[in-house]
Z-matrix of the N, CA and C atoms (Angstrom, degrees):
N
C 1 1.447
C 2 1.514 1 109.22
N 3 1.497 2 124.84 1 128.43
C 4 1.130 3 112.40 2 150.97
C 5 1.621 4 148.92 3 -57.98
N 6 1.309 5 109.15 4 158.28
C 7 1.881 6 99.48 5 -176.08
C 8 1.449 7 99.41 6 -102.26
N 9 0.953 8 132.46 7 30.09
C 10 1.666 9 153.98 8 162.47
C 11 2.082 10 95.05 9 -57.39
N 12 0.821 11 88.75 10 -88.20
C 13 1.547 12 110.99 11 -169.64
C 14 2.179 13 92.64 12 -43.66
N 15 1.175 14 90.08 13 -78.57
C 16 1.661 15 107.40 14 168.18
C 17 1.246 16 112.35 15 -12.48
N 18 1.140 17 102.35 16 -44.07
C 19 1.942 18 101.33 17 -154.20
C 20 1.563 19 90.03 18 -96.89
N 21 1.222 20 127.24 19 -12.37
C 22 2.138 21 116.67 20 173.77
C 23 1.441 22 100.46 21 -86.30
N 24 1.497 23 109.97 22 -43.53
C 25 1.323 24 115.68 23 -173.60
C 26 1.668 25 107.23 24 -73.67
N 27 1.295 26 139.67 25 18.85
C 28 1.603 27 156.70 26 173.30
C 29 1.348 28 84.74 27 -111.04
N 30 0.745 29 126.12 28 -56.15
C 31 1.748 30 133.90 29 -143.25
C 32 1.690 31 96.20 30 -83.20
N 33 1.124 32 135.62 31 -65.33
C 34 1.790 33 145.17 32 165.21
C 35 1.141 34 100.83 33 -42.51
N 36 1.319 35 151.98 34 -41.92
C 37 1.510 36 158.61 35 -165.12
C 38 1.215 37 124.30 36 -109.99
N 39 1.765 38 123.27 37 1.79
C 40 0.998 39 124.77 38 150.23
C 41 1.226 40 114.52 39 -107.99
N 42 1.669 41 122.20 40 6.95
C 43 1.632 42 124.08 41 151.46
C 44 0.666 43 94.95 42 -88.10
N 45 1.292 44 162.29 43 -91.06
C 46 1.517 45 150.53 44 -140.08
C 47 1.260 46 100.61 45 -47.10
N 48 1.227 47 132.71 46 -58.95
C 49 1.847 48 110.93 47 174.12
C 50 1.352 49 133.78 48 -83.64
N 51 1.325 50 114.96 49 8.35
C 52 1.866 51 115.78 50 134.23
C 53 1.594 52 99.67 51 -65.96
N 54 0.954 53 144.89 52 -26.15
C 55 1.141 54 112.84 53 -161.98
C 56 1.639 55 122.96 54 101.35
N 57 1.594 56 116.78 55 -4.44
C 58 1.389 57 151.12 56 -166.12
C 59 1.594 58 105.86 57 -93.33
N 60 1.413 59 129.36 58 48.15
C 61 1.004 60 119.36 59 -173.34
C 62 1.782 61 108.79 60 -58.21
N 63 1.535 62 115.19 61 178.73
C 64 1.194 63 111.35 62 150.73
C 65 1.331 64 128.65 63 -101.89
N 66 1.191 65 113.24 64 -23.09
C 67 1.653 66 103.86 65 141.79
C 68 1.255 67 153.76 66 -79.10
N 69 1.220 68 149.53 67 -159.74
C 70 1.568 69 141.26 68 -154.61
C 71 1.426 70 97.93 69 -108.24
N 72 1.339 71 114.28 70 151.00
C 73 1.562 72 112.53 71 -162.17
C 74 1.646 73 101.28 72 -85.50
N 75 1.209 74 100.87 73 179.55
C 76 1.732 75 92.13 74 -158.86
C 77 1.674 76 85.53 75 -91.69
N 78 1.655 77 103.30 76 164.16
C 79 1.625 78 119.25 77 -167.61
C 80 1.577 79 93.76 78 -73.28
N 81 1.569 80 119.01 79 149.10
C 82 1.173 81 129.25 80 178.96
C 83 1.941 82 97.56 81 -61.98
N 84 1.420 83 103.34 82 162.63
C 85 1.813 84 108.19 83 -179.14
C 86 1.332 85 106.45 84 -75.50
N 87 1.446 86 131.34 85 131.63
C 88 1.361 87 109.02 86 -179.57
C 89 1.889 88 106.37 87 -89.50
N 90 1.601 89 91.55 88 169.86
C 91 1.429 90 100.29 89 -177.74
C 92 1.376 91 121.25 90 -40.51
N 93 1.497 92 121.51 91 153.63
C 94 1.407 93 128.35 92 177.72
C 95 1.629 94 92.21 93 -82.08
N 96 1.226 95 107.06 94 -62.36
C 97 1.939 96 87.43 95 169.21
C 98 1.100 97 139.83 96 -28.20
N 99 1.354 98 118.71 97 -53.73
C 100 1.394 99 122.60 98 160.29
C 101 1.769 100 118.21 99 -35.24
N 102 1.195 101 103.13 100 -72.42
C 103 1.422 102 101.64 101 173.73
C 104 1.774 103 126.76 102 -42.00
N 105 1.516 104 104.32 103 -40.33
C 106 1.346 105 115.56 104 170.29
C 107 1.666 106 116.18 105 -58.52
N 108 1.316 107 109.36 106 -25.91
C 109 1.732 108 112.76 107 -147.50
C 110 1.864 109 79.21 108 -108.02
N 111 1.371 110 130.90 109 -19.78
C 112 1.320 111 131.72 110 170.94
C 113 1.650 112 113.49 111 -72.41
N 114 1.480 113 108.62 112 -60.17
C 115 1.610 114 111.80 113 170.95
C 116 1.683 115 106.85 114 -67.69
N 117 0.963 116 145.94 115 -12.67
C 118 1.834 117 146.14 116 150.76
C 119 1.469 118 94.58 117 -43.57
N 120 1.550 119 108.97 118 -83.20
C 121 1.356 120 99.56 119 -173.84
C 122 1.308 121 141.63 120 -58.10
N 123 1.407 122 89.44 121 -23.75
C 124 2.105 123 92.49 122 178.29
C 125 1.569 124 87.55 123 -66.76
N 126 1.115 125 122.18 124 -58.90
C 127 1.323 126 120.45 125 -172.30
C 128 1.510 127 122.80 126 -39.75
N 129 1.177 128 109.88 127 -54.07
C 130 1.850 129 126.22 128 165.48
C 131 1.666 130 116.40 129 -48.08
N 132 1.036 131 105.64 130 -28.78
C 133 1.891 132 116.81 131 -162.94
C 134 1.934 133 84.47 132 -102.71
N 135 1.403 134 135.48 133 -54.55
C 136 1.138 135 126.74 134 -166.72
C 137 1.952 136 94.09 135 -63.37
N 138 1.641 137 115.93 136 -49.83
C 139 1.560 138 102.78 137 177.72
C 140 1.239 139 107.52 138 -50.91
N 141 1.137 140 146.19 139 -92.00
C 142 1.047 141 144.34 140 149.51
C 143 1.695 142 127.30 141 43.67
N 144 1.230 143 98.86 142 -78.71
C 145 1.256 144 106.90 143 158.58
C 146 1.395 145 154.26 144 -58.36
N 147 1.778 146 73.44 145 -41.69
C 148 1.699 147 92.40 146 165.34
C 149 1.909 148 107.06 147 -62.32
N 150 1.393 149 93.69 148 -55.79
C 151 1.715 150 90.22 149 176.71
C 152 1.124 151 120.73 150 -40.96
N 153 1.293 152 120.62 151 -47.42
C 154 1.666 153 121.76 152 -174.78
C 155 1.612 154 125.37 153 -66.16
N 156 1.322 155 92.79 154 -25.69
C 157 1.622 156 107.50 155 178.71
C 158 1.803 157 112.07 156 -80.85
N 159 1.174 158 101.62 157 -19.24
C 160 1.549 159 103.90 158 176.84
C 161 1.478 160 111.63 159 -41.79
N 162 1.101 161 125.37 160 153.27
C 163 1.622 162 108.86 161 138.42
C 164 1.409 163 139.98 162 -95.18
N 165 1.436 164 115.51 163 165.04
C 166 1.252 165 98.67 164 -148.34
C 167 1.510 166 121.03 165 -96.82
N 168 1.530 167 107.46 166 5.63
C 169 1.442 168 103.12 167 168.00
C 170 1.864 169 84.68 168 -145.41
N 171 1.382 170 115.64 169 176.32
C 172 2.025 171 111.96 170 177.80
C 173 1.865 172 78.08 171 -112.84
N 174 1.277 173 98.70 172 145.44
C 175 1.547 174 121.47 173 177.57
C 176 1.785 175 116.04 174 -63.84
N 177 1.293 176 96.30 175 140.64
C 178 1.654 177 104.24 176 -141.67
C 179 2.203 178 79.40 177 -92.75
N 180 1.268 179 122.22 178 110.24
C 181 1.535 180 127.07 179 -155.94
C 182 2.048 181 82.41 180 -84.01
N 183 1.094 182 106.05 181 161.62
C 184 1.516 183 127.09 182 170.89
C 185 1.619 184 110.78 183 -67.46
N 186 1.445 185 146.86 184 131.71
C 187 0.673 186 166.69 185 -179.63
C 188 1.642 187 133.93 186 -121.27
N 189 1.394 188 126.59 187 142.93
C 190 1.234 189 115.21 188 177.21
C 191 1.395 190 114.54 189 -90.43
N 192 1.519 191 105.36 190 135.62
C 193 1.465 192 86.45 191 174.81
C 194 1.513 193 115.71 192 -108.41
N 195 1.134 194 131.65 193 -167.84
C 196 1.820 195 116.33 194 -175.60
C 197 1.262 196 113.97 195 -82.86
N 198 1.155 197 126.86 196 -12.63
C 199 0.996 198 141.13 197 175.71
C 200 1.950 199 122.99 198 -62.62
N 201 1.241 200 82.67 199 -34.25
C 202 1.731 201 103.70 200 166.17
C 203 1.293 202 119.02 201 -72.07
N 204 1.726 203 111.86 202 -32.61
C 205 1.365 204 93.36 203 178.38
C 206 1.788 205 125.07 204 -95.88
N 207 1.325 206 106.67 205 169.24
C 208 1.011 207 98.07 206 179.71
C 209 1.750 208 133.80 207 -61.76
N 210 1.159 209 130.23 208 93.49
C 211 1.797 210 114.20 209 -179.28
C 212 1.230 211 134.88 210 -110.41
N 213 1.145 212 106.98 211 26.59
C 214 1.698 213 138.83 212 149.63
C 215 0.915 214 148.57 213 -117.67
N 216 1.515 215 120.08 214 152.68
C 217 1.842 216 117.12 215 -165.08
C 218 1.593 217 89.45 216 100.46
N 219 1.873 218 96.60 217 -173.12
C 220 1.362 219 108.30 218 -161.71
C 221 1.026 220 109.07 219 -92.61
N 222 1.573 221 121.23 220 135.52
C 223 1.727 222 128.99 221 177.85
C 224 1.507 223 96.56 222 98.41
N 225 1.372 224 120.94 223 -5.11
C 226 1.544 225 100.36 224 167.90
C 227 1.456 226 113.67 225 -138.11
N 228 1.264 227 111.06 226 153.99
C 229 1.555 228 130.57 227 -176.81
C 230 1.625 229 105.87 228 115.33
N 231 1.286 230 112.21 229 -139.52
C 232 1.312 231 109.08 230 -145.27
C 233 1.779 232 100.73 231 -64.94
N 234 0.951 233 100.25 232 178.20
C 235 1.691 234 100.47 233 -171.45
C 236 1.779 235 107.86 234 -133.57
N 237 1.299 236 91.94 235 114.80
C 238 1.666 237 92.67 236 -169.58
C 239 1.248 238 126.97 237 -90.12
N 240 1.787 239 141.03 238 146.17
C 241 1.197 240 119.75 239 -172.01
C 242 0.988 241 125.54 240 -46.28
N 243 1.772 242 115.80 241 151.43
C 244 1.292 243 136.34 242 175.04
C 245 1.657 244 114.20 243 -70.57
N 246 1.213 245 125.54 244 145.99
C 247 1.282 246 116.29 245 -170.20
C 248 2.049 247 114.09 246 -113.38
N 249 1.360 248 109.52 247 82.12
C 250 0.995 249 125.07 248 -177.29
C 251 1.669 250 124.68 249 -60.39
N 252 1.555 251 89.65 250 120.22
C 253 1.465 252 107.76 251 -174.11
C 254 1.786 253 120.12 252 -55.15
N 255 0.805 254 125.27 253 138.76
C 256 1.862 255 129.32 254 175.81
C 257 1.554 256 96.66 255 62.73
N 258 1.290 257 127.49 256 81.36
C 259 1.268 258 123.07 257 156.56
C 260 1.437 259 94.79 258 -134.12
């Protein structure tokens, strides 16, 4: 085998352990705040939305009123005592 090859591959691997890469050093970590103050807002904009999408009153449904029913004639209106057996 030649020391052709050997001698770049010495040469790449004794930069890498200075610390001399040949590429760009990696980006510092960003803040854990950051990330926190990102999920706040997704969070804020999803409330948000949800609120806005509500509607703004629930639909008032049809109803009877007493007036509809019948409360005259025979068998209806006031209701008179019951006449209880063994007293």
């Amino acid at each position: 085998m030649s020391d052709t090859g050997n001698a770049d591959l010495d040469k790449r691997l004794a930069a890498l352990e200075q610390g001399k890469g040949a590429g760009s050093p990696p980006a510092p970590r960003r803040s854990p705040l950051l990330a926190l103050v990102v999920v706040l807002v997704i969070g804020a904009g999803g409330a948000l939305l949800y609120l806005m999408s509500q509607p703004e009153e629930e639909e008032v449904l049809p109803t009877a009123t007493p007036d509809v029913f019948q409360n005259e004639g025979d068998g209806f209106g006031a209701i008179g005592p019951l006449c209880i057996i063994g007293t």
